[in-house]
Every structure is written in structure tokens, then in C-alpha cells.
C-alpha positions as CSV (number, residue, x, y, z in Angstrom):
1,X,12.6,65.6,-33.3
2,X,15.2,68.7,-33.4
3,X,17.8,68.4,-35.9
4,X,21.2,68.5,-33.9
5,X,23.5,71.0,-35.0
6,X,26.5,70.7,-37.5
7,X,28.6,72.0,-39.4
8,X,28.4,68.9,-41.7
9,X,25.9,68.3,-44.3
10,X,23.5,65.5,-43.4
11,X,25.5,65.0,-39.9
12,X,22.2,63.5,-38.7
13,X,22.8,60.5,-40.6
14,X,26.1,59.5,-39.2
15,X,24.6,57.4,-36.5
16,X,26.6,54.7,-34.1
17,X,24.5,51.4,-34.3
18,X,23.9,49.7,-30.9
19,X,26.2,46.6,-30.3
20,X,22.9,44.4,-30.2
21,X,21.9,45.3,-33.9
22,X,22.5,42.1,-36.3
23,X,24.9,42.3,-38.9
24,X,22.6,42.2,-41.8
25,X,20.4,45.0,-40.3
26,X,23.7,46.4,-39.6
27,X,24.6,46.7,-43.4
28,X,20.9,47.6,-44.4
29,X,21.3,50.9,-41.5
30,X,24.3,51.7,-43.1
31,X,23.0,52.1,-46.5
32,X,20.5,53.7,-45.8
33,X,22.5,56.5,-43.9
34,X,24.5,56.4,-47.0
35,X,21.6,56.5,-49.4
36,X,20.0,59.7,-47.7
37,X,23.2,62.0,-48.3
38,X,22.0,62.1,-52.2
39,X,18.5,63.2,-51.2
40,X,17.7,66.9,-52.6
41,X,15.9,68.5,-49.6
42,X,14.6,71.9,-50.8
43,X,13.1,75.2,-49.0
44,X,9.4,76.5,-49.7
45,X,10.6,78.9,-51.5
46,X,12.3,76.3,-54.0
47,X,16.2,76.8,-52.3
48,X,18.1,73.9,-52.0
49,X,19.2,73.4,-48.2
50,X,23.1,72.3,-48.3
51,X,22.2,71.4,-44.4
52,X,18.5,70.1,-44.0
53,X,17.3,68.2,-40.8
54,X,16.0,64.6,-40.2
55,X,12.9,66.0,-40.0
56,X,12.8,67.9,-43.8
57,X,13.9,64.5,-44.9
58,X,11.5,62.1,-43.2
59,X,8.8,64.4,-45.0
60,X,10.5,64.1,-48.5
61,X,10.3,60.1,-47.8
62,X,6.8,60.3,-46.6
63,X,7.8,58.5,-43.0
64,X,7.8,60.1,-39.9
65,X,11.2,61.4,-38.1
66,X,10.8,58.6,-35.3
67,X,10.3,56.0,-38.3
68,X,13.5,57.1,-40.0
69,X,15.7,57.6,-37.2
70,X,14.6,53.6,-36.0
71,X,15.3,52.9,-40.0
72,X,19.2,54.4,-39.7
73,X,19.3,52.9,-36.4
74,X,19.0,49.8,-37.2
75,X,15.9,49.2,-35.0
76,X,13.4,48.8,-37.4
77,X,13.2,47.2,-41.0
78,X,11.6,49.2,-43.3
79,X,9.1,47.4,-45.5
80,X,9.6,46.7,-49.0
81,X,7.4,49.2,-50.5
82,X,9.2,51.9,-48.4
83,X,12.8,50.5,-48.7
84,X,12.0,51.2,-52.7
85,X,10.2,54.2,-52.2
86,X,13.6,55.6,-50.2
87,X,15.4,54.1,-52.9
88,X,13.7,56.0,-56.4
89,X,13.6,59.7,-54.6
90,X,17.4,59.2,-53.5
91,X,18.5,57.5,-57.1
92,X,16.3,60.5,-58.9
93,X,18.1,63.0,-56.7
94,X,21.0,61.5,-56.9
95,X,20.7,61.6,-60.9
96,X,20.6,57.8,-61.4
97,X,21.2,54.6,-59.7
98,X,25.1,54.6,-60.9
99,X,25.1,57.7,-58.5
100,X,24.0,55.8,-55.6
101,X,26.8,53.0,-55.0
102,X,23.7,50.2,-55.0
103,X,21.0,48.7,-57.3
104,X,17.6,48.7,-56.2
105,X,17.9,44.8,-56.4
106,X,20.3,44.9,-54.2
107,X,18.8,46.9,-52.0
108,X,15.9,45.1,-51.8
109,X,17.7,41.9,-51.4
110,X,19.4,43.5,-48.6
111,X,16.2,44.6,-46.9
112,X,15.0,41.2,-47.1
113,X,18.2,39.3,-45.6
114,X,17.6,41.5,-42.6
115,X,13.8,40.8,-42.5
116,X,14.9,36.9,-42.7
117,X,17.9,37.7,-39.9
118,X,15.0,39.4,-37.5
119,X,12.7,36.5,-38.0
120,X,15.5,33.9,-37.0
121,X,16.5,35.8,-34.0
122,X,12.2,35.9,-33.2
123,X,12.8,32.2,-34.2
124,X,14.9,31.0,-31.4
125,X,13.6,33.5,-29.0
126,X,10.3,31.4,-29.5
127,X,12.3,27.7,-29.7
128,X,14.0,29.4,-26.2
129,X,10.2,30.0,-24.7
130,X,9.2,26.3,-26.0
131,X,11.7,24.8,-24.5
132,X,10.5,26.7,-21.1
133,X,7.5,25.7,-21.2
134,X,8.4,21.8,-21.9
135,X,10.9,22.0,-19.3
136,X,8.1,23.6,-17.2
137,X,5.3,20.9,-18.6
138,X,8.0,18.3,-17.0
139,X,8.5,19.5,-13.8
140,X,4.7,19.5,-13.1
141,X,4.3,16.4,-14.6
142,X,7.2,15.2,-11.9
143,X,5.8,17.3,-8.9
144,X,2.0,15.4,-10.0
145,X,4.0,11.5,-10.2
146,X,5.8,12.8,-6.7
147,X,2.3,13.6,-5.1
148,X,0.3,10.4,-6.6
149,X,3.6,8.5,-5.0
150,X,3.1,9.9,-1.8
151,X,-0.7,9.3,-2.1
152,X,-0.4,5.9,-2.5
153,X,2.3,5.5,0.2
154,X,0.2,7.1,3.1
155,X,-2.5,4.8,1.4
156,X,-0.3,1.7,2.1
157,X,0.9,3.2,5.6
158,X,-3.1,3.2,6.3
159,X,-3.6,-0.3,5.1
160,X,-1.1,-1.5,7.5
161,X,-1.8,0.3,10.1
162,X,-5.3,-1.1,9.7
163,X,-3.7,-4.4,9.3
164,X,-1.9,-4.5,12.3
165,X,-5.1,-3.4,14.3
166,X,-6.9,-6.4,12.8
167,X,-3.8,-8.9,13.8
168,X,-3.7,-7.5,17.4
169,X,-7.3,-8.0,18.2
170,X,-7.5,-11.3,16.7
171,X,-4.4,-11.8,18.8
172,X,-6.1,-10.7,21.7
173,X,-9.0,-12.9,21.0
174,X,-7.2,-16.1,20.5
175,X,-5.3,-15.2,23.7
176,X,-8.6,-14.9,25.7
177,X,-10.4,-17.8,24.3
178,X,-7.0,-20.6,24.7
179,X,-7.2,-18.7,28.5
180,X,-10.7,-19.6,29.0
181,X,-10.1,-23.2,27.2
182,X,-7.2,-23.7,29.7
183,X,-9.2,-22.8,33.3
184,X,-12.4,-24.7,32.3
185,X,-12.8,-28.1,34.2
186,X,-10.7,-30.9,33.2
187,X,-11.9,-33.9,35.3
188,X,-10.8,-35.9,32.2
189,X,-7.6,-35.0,30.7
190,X,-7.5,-37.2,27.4
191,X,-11.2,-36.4,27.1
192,X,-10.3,-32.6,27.2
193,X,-6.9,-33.1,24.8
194,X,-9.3,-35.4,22.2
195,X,-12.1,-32.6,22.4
196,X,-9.2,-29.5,22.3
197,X,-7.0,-30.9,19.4
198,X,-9.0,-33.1,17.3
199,X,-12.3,-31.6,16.0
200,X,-15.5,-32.9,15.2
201,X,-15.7,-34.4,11.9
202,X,-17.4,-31.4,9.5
203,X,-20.0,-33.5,8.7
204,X,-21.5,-33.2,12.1
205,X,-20.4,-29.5,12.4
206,X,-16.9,-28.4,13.1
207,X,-16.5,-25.8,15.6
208,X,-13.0,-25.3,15.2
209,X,-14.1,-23.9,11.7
210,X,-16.4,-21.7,12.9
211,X,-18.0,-18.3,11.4
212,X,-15.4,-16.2,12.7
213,X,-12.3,-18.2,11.6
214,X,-13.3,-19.0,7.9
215,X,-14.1,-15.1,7.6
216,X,-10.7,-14.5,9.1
217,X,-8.9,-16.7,7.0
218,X,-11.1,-15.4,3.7
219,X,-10.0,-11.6,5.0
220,X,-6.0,-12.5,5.1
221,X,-6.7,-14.7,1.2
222,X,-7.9,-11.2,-0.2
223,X,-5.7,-9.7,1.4
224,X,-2.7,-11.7,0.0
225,X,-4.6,-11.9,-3.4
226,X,-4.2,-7.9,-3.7
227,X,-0.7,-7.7,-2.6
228,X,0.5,-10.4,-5.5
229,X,-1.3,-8.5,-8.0
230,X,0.0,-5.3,-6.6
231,X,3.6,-6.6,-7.2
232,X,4.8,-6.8,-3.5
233,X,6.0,-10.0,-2.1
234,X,7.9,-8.4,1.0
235,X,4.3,-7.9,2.0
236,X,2.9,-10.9,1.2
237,X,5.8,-12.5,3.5
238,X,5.2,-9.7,6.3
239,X,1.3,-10.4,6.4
240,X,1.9,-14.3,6.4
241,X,4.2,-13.9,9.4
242,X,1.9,-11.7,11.5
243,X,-0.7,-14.2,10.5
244,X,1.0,-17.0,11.8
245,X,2.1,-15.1,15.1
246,X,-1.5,-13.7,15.7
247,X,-4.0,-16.4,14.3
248,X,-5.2,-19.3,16.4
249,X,-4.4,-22.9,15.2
250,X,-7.9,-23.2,13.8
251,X,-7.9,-19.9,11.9
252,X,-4.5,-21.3,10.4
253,X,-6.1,-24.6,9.1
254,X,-9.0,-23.1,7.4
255,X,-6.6,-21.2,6.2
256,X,-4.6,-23.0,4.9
257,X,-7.2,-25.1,2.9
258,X,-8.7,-22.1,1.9
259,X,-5.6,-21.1,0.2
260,X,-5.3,-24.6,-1.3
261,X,-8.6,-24.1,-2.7
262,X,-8.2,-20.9,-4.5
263,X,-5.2,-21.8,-6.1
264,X,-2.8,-20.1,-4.1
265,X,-0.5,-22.7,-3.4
266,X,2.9,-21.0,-3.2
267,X,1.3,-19.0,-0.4
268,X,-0.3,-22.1,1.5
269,X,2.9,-23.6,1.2
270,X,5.0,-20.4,2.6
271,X,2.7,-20.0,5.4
272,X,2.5,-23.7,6.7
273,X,6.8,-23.0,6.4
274,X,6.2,-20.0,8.4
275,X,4.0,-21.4,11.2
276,X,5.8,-24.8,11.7
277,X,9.0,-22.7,12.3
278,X,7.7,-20.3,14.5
279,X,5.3,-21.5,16.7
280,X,5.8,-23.8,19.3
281,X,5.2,-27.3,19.1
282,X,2.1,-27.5,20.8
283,X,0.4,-25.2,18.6
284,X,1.8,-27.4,15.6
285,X,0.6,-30.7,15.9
286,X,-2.7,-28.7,17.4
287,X,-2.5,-27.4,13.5
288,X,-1.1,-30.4,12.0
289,X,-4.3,-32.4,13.5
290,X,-6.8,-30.1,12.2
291,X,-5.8,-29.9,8.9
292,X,-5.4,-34.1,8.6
293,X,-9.0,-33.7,10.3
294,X,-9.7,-31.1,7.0
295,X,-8.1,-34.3,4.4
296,X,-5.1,-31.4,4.5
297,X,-2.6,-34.5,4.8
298,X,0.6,-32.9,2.9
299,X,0.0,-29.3,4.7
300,X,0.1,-31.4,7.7
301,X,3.0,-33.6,7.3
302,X,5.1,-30.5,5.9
303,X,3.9,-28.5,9.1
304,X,5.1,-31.3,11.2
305,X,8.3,-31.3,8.8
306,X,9.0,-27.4,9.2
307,X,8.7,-27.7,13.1
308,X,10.7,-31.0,13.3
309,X,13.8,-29.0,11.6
310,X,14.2,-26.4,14.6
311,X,17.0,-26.9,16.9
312,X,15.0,-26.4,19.4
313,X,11.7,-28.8,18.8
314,X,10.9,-31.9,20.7
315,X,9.3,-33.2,17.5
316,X,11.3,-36.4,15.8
317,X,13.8,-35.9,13.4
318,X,14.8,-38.9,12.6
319,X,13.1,-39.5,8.8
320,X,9.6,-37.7,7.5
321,X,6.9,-38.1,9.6
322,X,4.6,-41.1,9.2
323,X,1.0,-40.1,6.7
324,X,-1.7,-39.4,9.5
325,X,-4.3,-41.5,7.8
């Protein structure tokens, strides 16, 4: 590096520090600027130089000129061994430590304040990157829970998509077969009613409960089963409502026992509510018949309870309804 030119001795040592540079390796610069003004720089020929260059004096210190210019700069620390080795040719130049303004102690302490300084500055550079990273770590974490949420929410859109499929063709079928029960002959009308409402005892074989409805009613009791567990009662209530719109009075009554039967009582109970208030009351005491027929006595008589409290039913409502047995 070319020595700038001065009319001042050691002029290249009077260096402005950069705003950035911390105040310990501030004061460490600055003595070392001062500390190289009592170096001895001499010519081959054995003259001393009253005006030698940084680069005469990075060779007396044994650095290079880019090391010692980031030394008076404040860029660099120097390490220990060369902060004393700067330190003993300046103080034996100088003609003793007294000479020098500063103990090798304290210089040394000095050098190592400003080592400490750098590594606490590294120190929350790397505490800044950390908390980056965890920042970053969180938002992925979020933008994972965000996607799994949406997973499962086009899941349960599927389901009850799938769901209402199922409800509209059993609709469709219960539709088609009371149509066909309802043109068929009736020559005897109280034989028809007896053989439409009041099913053969299961003993002899019920038809009412036939393959088709028990496998129904066994679908909508899973069904019901995996809501409850899944925490989600609005639709538990939504499934037992389209149940009772869609499902034929037989399907409802083996149903309803099956519900009994696996324990899930609050759901029996909701969905004979459901269907006595909804339906009309032909379709109740159809229901109401074949679950007495099914030893379902207290589903019954609270069906027929529900449908008697409409407005609107024909149904008594004068007292509870007599037992059916």
C-alpha cells in the first residue's frame, strides 16, 4: 500500500475510525495509532527515517500493511501474541514502558475487552438469526396446521356430500316403494291397513325389518357413533334430521331399537323427538306401531307424545297416550 504523503511524521497513523466501530475496539485503534509513533523505523543503510511509511512499519512488526492498517482501523483485533509483540518493539524503541503512556497489562486487557465486545456483537447477531429461524420454524408449523385444517374440511365436505347422496336415494326409494304400496289392489281396506302398519310378528319373519332397512339403520348408527367421538353434535342433529326426512317408517323403527341396543340412548331419544315432530301423522303411528310390534313401547308412546304436541296434529292431546300393550 503507498505511504500517503506528509509533512508530518507518522501522518499515516492519524486514521478517522468508521462510525460503526465499537467503543472498546475504538480505544484499542487509538492506542495503537498512538503506540506506533514511538517505533524506530530505520533505513538499510542504518539512518533513522523521521518520516517512514505504513509499509516500513508493518515489516518492523512482522504483519503485513493490509493487517496493520485493519489493526489502526479498528477493523480487526489483533491477537494477543501480536498485540504484545507491537507492544515490546514500540516500549524498546520507545526506551521503556513509562515512555509509552500504557502498561503491557493494560494493553492486553484492552485487546481482550475488544475481543469480548466483537464476540457480543457476533452474539446477538446469532440470537438475531435464532430468533429468525424460530419465527420461521412457526410460520411453517402454522402454514402445515392451516393445510391439515383444510384437509380435513374438504374431507368432511366429501362425507357430506356422500351423505346427502345416500339420504336422497334412500329417499327416492321409500318414495317408490310407499307409490307402489299405494296403487296395488285394495279389495279389503282394513286387510291392506293391518298388513301395511302392523308387521308380522319377527318370529315368523318381519318384512318390514328387512335386509335393506337393518343395514340402513346400522350405516346411519356408525355414522352417528363417529360424529360423537369426533366432537360434533351439530352433525349428529343434522344427520338425525335428514334421517328422519329421508328414511321410511320401517327403516326408523329398526332404527331406533338398534340405537337402544348399542347404548346410544340420547340419540334414540333425539331422533324419535325429531321424527314425531316432523313427520306427519300418518307416518307416526305407522312408526309408533312398529316399534310396539319391536317391544319398543316407550319409543313408541314418546313418538306418539312428540307428534301429539304439534299445533297442527290430529293426534289427542288431552293426557299421555294409553301403553300399546
Amino acid at each position: 500500500m503507498a505511504a500517503r504523503s506528509s509533512s508530518r511524521p507518522f501522518a499515516w497513523t492519524e486514521k478517522d475510525l468508521p462510525e460503526d466501530v465499537l467503543p472498546d475496539r475504538r480505544r484499542l485503534a487509538v492506542t495503537l495509532q498512538e503506540i506506533c509513533r514511538h517505533l524506530v523505523i530505520k533505513s538499510e543503510d542504518g539512518v533513522t527515517l523521521t518520516h517512514p511509511t505504513q509499509a516500513q512499519a508493518a515489516r518492523r512488526l512482522q504483519v503485513s500493511e493490509t493487517a496493520l492498517t485493519r489493526y489502526l482501523y479498528g477493523q480487526h483485533v489483533p491477537a494477543d501474541k501480536v498485540t504484545g509483540f507491537i507492544f515490546d518493539t514500540a516500549c524498546r524503541d520507545a526506551g521503556g514502558e513509562q515512555n509509552l503512556g500504557i502498561s503491557r497489562k493494560d494493553l492486553l486487557e484492552l485487546r481482550a475487552q475488544a475481543e469480548q465486545e466483537r464476540c457480543a456483537n457476533c452474539s446477538r447477531h446469532r440470537e438475531a438469526v435464532r430468533a429468525a429461524g424460530q419465527k420461521l420454524k412457526t410460520m411453517q408449523e402454522n402454514q402445515e396446521r392451516l393445510e391439515q385444517t383444510a384437509e380435513e374440511r374438504a374431507r368432511e365436505l366429501r362425507e357430506a356430500r356422500q351423505q346427502a347422496s345416500t339420504l336422497k336415494r334412500e329417499a327416492q326409494r321409500a318414495r317408490a316403494a310407499q307409490t307402489v304400496t299405494e296403487a296395488g289392489p285394495q279389495k279389503d281396506r282394513g286387510a291392506t291397513r293391518s298388513t301395511t302398519l302392523l308387521p308380522v310378528p319377527r318370529r315368523q319373519g318381519d318384512r318390514q325389518q328387512s335386509g335393506d332397512d337393518v343395514a340402513a339403520a346400522q350405516g346411519i348408527a356408525r355414522r352417528a357413533e363417529e360424529l360423537r367421538h369426533e366432537g360434533r353434535p351439530d352433525s349428529i342433529l343434522a344427520l338425525l334430521r335428514h334421517t328422519a326426512e329421508a328414511y321410511t317408517s320401517a327403516e326408523i323403527a329398526v332404527l331406533t331399537v338398534l340405537l337402544r341396543k348399542n347404548g346410544q340412548h340420547e340419540l334414540a331419544g333425539n331422533l324419535v323427538h325429531i321424527y314425531g315432530r316432523d313427520r306427519d301423522d300418518r307416518d307416526v303411528v305407522r312408526t309408533a306401531l312398529m316399534l310396539h310390534e319391536q317391544d319398543a313401547v316407550a319409543d313408541a308412546e314418546a313418538l306418539l307424545r312428540a307428534a301429539a304436541a304439534r299445533p297442527e296434529s290430529a293426534l289427542p292431546q288431552s293426557g299421555p297416550p294409553r301403553s300399546l300393550k
